[in-house]
PASEBA-1860 file (N, C-alpha, C; in nm, 3 decimals):
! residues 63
1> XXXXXXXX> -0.966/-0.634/0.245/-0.984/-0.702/0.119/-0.856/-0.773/0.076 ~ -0.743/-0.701/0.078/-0.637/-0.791/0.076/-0.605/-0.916/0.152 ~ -0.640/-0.894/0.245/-0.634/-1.019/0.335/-0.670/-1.145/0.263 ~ -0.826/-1.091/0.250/-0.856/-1.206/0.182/-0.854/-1.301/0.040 ~ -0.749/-1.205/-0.014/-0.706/-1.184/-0.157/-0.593/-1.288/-0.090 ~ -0.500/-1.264/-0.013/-0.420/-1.344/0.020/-0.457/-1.455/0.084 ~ -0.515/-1.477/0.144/-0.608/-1.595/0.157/-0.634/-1.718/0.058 ~ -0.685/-1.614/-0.044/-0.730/-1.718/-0.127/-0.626/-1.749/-0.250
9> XXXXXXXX> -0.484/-1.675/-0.241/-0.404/-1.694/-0.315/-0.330/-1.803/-0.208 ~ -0.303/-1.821/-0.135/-0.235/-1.917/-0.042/-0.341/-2.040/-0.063 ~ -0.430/-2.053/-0.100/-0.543/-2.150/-0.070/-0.516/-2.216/-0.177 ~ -0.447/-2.135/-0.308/-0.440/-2.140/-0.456/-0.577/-2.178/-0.496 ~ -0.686/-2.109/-0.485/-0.816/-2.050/-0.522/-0.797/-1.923/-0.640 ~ -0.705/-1.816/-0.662/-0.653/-1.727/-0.751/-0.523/-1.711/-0.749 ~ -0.503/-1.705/-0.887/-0.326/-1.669/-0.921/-0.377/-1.523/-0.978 ~ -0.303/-1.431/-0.860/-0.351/-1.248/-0.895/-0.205/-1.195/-0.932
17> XXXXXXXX> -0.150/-1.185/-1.015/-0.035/-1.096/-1.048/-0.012/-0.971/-0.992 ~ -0.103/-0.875/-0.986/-0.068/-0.762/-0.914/-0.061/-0.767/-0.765 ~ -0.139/-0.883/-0.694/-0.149/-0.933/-0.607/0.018/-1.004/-0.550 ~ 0.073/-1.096/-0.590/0.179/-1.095/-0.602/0.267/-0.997/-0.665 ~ 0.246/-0.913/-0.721/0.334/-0.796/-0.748/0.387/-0.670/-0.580 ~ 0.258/-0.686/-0.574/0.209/-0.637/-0.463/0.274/-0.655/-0.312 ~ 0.249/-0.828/-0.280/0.349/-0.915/-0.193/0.452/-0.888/-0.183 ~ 0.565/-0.900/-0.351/0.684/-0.865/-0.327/0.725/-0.769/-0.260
25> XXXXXXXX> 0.632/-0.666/-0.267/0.714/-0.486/-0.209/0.672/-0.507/-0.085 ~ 0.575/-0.529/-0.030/0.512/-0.493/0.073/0.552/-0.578/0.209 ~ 0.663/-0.536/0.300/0.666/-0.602/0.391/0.577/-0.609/0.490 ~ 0.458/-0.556/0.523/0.347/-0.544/0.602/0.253/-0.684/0.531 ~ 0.234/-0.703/0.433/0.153/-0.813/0.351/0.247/-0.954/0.327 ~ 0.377/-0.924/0.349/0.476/-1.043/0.414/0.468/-1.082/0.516 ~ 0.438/-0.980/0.615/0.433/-1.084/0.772/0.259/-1.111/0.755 ~ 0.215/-1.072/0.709/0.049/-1.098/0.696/0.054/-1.293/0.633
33> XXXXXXXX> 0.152/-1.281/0.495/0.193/-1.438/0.409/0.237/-1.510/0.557 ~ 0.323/-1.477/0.576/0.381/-1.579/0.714/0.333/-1.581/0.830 ~ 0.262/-1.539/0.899/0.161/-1.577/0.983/0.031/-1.673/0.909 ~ -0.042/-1.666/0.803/-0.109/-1.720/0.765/-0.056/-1.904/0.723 ~ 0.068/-1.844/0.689/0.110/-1.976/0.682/0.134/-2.078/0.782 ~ 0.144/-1.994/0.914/0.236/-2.057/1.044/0.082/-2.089/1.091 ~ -0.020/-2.046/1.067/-0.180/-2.074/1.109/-0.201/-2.167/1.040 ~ -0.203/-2.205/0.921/-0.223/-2.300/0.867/-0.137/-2.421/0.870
41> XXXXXXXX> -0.016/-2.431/0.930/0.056/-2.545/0.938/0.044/-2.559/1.076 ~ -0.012/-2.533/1.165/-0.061/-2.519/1.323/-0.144/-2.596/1.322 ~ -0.260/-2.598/1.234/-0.379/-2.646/1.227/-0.349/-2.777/1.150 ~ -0.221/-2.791/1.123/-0.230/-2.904/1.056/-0.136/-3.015/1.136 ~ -0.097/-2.955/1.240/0.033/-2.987/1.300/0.131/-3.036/1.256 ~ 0.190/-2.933/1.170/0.305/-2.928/1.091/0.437/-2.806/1.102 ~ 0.428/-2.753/1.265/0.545/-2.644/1.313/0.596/-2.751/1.325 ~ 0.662/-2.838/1.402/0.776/-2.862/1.474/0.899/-2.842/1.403
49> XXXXXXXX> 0.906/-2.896/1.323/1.018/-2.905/1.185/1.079/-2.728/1.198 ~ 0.958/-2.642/1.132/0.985/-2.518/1.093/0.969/-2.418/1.241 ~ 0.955/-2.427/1.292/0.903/-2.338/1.405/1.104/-2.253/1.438 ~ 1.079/-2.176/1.460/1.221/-2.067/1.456/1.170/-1.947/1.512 ~ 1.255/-1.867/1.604/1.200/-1.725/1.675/1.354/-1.672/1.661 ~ 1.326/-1.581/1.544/1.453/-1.497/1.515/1.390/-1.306/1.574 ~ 1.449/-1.293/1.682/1.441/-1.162/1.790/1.533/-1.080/1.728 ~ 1.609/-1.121/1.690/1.735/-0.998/1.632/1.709/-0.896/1.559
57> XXXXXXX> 1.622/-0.867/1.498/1.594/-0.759/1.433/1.492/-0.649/1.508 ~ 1.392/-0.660/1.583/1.378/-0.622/1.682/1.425/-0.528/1.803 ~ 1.503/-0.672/1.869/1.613/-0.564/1.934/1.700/-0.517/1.879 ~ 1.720/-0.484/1.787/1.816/-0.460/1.682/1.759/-0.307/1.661 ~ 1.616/-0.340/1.670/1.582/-0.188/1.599/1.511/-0.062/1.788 ~ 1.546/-0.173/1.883/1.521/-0.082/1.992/1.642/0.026/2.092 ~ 1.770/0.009/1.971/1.878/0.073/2.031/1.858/0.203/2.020
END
């Protein structure tokens, strides 16, 4: 259900306050915002500009 809460707040279909309250804390529902976004500017063919692969944190966290 969130998903699609975020969905439709990215769509700007609803402005949800707790919903964005929500966003802020939640780094699991952050990479959920940025993938949706990177899907939607895919489809629009609008990466090139933004497209970036930052690994460092990652291996960062496999020591």
């Amino acid at each position: 259900m969130q998903k699609e809460k975020l969905s439709a707040l990215m769509d700007g279909e609803t402005l949800d306050n707790e919903l964005l309250n929500e966003l802020s804390r939640s780094s699991e529902m952050q990479k959920t915002w940025e993938s949706y976004h990177l899907i939607r500017d895919s489809l629009r063919g609008d990466t090139a500009e933004m497209l970036h692969f930052d690994i460092s944190a990652r291996v960062h966290g496999r020591h």
